[in-house]
Structures are given as C-alpha cells and as structure tokens.
N, CA, C and O atoms as a GROMACS GRO file, in nm:
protein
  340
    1UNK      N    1   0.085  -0.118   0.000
    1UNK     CA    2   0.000   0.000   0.000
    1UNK      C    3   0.089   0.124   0.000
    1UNK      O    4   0.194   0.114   0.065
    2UNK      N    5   0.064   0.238  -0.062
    2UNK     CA    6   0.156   0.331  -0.087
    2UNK      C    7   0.123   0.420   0.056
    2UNK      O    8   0.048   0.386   0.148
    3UNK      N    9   0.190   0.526   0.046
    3UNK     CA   10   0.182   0.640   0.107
    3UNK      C   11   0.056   0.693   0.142
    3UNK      O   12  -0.016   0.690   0.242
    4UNK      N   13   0.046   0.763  -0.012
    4UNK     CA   14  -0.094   0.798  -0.025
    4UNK      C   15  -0.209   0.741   0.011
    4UNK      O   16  -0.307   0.800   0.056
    5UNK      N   17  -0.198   0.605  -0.013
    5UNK     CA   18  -0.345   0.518   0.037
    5UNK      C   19  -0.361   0.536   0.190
    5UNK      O   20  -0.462   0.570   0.252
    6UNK      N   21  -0.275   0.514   0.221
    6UNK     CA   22  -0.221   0.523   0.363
    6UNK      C   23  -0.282   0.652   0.480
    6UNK      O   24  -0.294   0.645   0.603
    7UNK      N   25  -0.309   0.750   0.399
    7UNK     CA   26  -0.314   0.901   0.426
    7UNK      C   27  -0.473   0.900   0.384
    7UNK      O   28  -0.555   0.979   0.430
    8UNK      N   29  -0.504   0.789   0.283
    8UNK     CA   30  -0.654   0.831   0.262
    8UNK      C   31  -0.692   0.741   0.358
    8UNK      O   32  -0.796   0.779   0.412
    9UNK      N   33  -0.663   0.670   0.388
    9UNK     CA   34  -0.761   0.512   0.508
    9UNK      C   35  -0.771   0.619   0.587
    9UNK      O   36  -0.884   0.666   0.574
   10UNK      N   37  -0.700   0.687   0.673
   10UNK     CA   38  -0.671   0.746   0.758
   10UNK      C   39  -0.779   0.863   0.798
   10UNK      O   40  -0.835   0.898   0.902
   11UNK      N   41  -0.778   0.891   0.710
   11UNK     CA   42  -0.890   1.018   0.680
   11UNK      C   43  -0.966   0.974   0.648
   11UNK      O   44  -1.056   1.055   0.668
   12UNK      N   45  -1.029   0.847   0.580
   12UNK     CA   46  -1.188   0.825   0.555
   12UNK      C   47  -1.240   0.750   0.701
   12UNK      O   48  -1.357   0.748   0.736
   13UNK      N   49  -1.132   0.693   0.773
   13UNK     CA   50  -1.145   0.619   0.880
   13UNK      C   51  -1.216   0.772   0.999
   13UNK      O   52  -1.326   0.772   1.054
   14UNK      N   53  -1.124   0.869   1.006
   14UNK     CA   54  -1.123   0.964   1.097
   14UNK      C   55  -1.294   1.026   1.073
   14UNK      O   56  -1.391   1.030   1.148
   15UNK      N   57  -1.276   1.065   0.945
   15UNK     CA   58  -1.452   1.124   0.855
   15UNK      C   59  -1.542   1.007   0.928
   15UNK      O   60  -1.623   1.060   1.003
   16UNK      N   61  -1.548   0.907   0.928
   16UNK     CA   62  -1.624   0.831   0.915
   16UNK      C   63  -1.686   0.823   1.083
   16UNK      O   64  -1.798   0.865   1.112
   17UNK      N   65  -1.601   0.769   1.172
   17UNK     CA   66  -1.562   0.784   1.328
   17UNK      C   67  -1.640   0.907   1.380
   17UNK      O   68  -1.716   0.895   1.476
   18UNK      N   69  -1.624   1.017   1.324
   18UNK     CA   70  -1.689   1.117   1.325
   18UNK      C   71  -1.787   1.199   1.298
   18UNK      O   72  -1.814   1.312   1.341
   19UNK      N   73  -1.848   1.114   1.205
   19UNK     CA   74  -1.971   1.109   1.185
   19UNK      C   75  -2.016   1.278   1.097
   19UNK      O   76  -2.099   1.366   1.118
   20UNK      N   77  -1.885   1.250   0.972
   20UNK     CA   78  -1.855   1.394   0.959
   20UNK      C   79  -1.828   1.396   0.781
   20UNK      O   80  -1.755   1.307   0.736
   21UNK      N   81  -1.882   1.486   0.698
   21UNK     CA   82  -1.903   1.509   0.531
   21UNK      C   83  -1.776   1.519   0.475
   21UNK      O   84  -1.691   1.556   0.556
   22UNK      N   85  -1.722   1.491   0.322
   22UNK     CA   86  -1.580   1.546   0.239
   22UNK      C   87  -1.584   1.628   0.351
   22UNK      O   88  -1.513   1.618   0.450
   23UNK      N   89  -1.697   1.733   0.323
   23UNK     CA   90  -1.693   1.876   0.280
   23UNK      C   91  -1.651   1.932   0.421
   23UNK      O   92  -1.560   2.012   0.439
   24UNK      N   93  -1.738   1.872   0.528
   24UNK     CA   94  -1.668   1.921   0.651
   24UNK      C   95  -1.520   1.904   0.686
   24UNK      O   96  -1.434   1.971   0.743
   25UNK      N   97  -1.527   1.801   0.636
   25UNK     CA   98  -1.359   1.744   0.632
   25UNK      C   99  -1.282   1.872   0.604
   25UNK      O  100  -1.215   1.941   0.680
   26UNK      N  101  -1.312   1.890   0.463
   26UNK     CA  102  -1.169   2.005   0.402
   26UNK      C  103  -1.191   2.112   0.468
   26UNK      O  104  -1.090   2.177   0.498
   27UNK      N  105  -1.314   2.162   0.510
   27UNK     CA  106  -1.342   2.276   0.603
   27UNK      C  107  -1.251   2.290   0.704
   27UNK      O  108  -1.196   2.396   0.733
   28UNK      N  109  -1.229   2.149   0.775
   28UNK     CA  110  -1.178   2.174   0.883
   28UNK      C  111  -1.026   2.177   0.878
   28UNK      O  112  -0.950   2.232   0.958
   29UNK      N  113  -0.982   2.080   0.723
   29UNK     CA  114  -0.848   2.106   0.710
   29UNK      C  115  -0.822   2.222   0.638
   29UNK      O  116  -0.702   2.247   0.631
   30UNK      N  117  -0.909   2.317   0.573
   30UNK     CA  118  -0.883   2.469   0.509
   30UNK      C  119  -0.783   2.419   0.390
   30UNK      O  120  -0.666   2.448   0.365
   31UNK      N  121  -0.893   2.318   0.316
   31UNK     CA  122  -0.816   2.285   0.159
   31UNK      C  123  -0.979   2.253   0.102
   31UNK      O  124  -1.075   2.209   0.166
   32UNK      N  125  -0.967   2.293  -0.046
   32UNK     CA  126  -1.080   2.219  -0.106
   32UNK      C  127  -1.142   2.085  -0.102
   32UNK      O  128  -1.080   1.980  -0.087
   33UNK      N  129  -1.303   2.098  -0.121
   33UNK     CA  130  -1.339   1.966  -0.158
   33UNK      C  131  -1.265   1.893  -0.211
   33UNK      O  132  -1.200   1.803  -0.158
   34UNK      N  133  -1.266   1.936  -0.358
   34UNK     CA  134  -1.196   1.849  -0.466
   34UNK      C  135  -1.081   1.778  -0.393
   34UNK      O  136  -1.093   1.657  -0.374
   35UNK      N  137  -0.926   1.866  -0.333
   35UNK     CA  138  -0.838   1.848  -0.287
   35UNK      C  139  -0.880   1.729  -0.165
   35UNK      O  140  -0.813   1.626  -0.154
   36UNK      N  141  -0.978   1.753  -0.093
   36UNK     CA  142  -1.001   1.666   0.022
   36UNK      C  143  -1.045   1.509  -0.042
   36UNK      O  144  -1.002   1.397  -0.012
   37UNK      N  145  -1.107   1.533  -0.102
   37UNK     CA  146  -1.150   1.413  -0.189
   37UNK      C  147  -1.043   1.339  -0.248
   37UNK      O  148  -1.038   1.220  -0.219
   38UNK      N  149  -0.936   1.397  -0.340
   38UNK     CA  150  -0.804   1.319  -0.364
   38UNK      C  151  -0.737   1.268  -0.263
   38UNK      O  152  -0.689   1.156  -0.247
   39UNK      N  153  -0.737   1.363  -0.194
   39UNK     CA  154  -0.641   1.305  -0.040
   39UNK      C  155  -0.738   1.163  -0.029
   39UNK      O  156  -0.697   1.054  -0.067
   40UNK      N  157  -0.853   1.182   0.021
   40UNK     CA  158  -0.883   1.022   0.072
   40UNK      C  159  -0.898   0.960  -0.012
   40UNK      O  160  -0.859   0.849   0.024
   41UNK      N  161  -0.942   0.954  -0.139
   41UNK     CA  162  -0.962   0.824  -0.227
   41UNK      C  163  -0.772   0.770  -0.271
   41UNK      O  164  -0.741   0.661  -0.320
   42UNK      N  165  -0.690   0.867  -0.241
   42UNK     CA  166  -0.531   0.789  -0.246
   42UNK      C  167  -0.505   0.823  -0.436
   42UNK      O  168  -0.460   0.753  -0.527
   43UNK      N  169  -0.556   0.956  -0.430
   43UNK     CA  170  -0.575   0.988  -0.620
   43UNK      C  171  -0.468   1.082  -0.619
   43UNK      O  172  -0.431   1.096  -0.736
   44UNK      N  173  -0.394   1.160  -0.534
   44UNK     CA  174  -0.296   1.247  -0.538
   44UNK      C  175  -0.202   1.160  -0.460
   44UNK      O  176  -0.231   1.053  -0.406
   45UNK      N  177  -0.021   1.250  -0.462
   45UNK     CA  178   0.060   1.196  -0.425
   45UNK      C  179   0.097   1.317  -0.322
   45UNK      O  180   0.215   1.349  -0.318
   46UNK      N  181   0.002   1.388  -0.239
   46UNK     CA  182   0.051   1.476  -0.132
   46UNK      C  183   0.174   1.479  -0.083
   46UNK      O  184   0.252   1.387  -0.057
   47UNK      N  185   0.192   1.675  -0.068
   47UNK     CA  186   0.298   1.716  -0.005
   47UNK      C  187   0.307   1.649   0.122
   47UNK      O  188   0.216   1.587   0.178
   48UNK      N  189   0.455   1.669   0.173
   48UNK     CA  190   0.498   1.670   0.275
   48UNK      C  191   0.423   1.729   0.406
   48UNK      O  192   0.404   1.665   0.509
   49UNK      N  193   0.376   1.891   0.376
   49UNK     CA  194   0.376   1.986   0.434
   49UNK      C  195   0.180   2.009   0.416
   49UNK      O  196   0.114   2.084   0.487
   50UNK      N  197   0.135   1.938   0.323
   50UNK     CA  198  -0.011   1.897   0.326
   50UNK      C  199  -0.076   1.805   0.392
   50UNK      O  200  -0.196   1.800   0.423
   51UNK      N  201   0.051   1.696   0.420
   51UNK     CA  202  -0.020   1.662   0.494
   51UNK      C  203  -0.018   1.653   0.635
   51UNK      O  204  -0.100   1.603   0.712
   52UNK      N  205   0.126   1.731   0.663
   52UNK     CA  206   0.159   1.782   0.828
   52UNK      C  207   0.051   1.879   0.849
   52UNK      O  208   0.010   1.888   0.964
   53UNK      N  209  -0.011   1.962   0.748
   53UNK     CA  210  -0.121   2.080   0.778
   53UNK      C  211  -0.257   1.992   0.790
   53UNK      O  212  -0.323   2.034   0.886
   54UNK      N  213  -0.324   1.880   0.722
   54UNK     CA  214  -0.416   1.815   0.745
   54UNK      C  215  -0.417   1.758   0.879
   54UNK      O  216  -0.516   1.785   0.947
   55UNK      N  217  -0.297   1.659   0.949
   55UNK     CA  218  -0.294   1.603   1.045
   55UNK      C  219  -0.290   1.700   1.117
   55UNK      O  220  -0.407   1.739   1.116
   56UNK      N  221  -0.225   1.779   1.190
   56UNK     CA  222  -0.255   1.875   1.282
   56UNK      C  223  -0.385   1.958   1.310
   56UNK      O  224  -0.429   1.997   1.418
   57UNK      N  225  -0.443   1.977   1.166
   57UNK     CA  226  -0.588   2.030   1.164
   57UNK      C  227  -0.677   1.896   1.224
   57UNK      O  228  -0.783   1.917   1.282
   58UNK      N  229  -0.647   1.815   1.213
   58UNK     CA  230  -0.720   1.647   1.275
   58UNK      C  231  -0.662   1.613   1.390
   58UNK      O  232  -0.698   1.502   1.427
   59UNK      N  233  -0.566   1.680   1.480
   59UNK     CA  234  -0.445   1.658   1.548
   59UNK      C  235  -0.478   1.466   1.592
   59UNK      O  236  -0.531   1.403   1.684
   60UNK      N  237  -0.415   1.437   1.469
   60UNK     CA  238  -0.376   1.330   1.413
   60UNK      C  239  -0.202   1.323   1.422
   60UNK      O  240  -0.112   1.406   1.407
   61UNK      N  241  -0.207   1.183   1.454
   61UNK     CA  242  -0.001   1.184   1.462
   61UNK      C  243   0.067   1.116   1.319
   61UNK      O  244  -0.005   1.035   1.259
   62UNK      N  245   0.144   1.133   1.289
   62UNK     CA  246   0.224   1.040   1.199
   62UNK      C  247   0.252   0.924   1.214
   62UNK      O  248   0.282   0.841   1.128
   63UNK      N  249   0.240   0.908   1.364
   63UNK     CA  250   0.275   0.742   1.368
   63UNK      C  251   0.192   0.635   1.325
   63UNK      O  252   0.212   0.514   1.313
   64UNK      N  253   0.059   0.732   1.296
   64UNK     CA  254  -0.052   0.653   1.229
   64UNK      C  255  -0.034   0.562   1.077
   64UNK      O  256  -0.081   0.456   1.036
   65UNK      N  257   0.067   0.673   1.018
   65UNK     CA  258   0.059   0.606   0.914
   65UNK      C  259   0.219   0.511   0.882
   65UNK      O  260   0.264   0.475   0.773
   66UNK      N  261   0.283   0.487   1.041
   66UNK     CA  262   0.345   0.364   1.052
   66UNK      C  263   0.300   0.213   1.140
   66UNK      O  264   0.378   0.126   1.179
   67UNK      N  265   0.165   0.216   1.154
   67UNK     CA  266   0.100   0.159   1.240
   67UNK      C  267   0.085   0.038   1.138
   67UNK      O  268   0.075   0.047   1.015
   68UNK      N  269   0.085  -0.070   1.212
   68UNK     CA  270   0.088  -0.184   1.139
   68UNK      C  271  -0.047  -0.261   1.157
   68UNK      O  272  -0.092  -0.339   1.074
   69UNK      N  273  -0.115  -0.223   1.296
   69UNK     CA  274  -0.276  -0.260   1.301
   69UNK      C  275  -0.383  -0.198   1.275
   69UNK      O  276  -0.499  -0.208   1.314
   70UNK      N  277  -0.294  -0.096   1.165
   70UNK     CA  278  -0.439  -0.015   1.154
   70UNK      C  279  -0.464  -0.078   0.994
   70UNK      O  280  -0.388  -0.103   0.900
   71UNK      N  281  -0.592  -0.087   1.014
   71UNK     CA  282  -0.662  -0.173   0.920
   71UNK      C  283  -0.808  -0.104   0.872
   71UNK      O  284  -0.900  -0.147   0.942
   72UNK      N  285  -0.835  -0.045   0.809
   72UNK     CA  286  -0.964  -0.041   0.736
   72UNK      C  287  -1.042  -0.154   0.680
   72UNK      O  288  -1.018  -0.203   0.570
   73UNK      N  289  -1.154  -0.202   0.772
   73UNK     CA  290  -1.244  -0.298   0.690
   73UNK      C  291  -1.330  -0.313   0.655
   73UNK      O  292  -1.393  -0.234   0.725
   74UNK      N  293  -1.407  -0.361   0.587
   74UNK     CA  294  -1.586  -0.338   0.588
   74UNK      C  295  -1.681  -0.360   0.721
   74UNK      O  296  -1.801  -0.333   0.728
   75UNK      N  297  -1.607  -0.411   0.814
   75UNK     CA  298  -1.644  -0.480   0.924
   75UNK      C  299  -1.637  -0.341   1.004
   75UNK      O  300  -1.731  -0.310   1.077
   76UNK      N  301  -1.518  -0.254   0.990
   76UNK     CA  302  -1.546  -0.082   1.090
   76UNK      C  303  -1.640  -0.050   1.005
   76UNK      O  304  -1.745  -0.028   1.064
   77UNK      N  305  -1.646  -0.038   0.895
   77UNK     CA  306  -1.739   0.047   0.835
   77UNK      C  307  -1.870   0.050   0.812
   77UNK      O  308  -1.934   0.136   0.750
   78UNK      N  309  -1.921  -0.083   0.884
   78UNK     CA  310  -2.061  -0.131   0.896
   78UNK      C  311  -2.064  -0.080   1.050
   78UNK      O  312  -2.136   0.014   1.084
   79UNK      N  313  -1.979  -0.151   1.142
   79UNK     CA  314  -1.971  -0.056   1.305
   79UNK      C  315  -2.029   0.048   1.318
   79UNK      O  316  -2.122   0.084   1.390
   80UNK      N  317  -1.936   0.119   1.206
   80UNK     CA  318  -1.943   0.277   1.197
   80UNK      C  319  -2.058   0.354   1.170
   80UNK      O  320  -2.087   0.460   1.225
   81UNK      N  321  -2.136   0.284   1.065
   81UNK     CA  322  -2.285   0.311   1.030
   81UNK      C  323  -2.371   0.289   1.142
   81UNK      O  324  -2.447   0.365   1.202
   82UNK      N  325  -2.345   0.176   1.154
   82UNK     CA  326  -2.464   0.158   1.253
   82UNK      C  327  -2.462   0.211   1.440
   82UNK      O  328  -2.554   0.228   1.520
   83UNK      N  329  -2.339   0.222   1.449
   83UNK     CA  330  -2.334   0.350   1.574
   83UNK      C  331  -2.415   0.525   1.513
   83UNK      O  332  -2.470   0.610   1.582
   84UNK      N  333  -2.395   0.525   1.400
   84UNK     CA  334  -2.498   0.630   1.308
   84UNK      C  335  -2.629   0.647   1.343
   84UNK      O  336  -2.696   0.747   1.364
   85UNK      N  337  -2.662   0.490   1.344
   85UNK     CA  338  -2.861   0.482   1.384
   85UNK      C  339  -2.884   0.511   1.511
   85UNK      O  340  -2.999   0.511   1.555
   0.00000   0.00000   0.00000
C-alpha cells in the first residue's frame, strides 16, 4: 500500500468515526473539496507539508501512518454506520 493510500484510510477512517461530510472534512483542514476528496480516495501523491497541515488540523499523529494494526475494513465500516442509527 503506498503512502498515499495510507493518508486516505486514515482520513476516511477519521470522517467516518466522526460522523462527519468530504466537505466538513476540508473545512476543517482549510483545503478544497476536490483536494479533500483526492487526499482520501489515495488519487494524489501529497505534499509533505499537506499533509503535516491536514494532520494537525485532525491533530492526528504520523505514527498513524506507521501503524501496522491499523486496518480499514468493511467490518469498521458497517460498526461505523450503525453506531450512526
């Protein structure tokens, strides 16, 4: 898994947990939809310094994206919904 994918799990995981839109998303990181949307689907190859400004806007750590149990599955993401209802 690259970098980038890495940076999007992360952020669709965080959006999701949170019970929170793209759109609020980039709001809160002060970058575009569009831009927020590449970041998580893993469609751009983000800066350095984009994505130290995203994680801190999420005060999110880096070690996240050396974490070896972090796992995105359909299994959180059904969790995730249904803590929704």
């Amino acid at each position: 898994m690259t970098a980038s994918h890495r940076v999007g799990r992360i952020l669709r995981r965080y959006r999701l947990e949170h019970h929170l839109s793209q759109e609020a998303m980039a709001g809160l990181c002060e970058i575009s939809t569009r831009h927020y949307c590449d970041l998580e689907n893993g469609c751009t190859n983000p800066k350095l310094d984009t994505v130290e400004r995203v994680f801190d806007a999420l005060h999110l750590s880096f070690c996240l994206l050396d974490r070896p149990d972090f796992h995105w599955t359909e299994d959180a993401k059904v969790k995730s919904k249904s803590r929704k209802n």
